[in-house]
C-alpha positions in Angstrom: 10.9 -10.5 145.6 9.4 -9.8 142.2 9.7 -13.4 141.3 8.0 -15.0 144.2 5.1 -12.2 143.9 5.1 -13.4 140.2 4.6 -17.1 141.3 2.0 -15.6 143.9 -0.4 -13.7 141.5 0.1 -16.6 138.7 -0.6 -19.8 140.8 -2.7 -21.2 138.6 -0.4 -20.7 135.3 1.8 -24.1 135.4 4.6 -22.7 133.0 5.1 -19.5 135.4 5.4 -22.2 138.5 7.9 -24.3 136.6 10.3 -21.1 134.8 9.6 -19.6 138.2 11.6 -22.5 140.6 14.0 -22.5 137.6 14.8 -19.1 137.8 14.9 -19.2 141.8 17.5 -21.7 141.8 19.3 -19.7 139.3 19.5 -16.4 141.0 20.0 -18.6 144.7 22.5 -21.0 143.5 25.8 -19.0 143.0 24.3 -16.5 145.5 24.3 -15.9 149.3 22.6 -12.6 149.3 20.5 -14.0 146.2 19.4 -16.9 148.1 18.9 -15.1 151.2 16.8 -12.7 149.8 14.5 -15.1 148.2 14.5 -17.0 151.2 13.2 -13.9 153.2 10.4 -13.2 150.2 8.8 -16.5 150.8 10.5 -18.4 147.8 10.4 -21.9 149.8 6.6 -21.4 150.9 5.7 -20.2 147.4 7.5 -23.6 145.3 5.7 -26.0 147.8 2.4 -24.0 146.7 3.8 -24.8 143.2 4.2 -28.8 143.7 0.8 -28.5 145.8 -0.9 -27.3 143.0 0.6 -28.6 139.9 0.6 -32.5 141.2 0.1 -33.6 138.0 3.1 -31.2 136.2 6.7 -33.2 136.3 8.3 -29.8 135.1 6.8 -28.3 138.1 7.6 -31.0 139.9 11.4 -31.9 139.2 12.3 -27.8 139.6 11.1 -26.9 143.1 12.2 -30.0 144.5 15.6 -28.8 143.0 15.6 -25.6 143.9 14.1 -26.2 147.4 16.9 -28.8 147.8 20.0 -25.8 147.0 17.8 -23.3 149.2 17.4 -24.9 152.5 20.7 -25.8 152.2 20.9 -22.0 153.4 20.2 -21.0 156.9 19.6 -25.0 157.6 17.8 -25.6 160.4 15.5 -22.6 160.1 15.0 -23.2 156.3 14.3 -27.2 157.2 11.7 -26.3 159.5 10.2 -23.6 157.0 9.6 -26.0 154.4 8.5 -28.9 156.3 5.6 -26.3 157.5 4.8 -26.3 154.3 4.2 -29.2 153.5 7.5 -30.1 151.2 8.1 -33.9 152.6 4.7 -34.7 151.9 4.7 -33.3 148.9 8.3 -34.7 147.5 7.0 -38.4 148.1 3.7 -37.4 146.4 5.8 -36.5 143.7 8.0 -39.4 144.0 4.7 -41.8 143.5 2.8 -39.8 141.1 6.1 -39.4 139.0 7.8 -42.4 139.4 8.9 -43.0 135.6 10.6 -39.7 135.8 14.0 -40.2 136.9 14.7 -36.6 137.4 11.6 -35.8 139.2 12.0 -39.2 141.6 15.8 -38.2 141.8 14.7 -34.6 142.9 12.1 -35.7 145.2 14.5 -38.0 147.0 17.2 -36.0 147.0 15.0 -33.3 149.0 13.8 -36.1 151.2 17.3 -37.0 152.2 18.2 -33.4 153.1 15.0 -32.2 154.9 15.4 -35.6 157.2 18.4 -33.5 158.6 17.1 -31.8 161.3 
């Protein structure tokens, strides 16, 4: 909860975005409750707002569609829907254009495409 509030209150700060979906997918990715927990805190709302507003960052980029990819994993459908709310597909092939020398940031976006197509 702290760490999403953290990403909240320092939108603006593109190195807090970026350590912030790090450290989400971190604490989520060995983690049930962990992931849960982050889940419930608005973690998958708050990294969209993160690629949303630092377009231009591949760091920024590259980690939330990572860590979004591991966290919807959780609770599928529900997650799925909660991020596509959001605006994350949009957003992943934004990131796939605007980054497309980046191989990790294109193979992050793509692999977030692939998994939000799902539903």
């Amino acid at each position: 909860e702290a760490l999403v509030a953290a990403m909240r209150g320092h939108a603006r700060s593109e190195i807090v975005q970026e350590l912030g979906c790090n450290a989400l997918f971190d604490l989520s990715i060995g983690s049930t409750e962990n992931a849960t927990r982050a889940v419930n805190a608005g973690a998958v709302e708050a990294m969209v707002a993160a690629m949303r507003g630092h377009a231009g960052s591949q760091g920024v980029q590259e980690q939330a569609c990572v860590a979004l990819y591991h966290l919807i994993a959780l609770n599928y459908p529900e997650n799925i829907k909660r991020a596509l709310r959001a605006g994350a597909k949009k957003l992943a092939k934004a990131a796939m254009t605007a980054h497309s020398g980046n191989s990790e940031v294109t193979k992050g976006a793509r692999d977030l495409l692939e998994r939000l197509s799902y539903r």
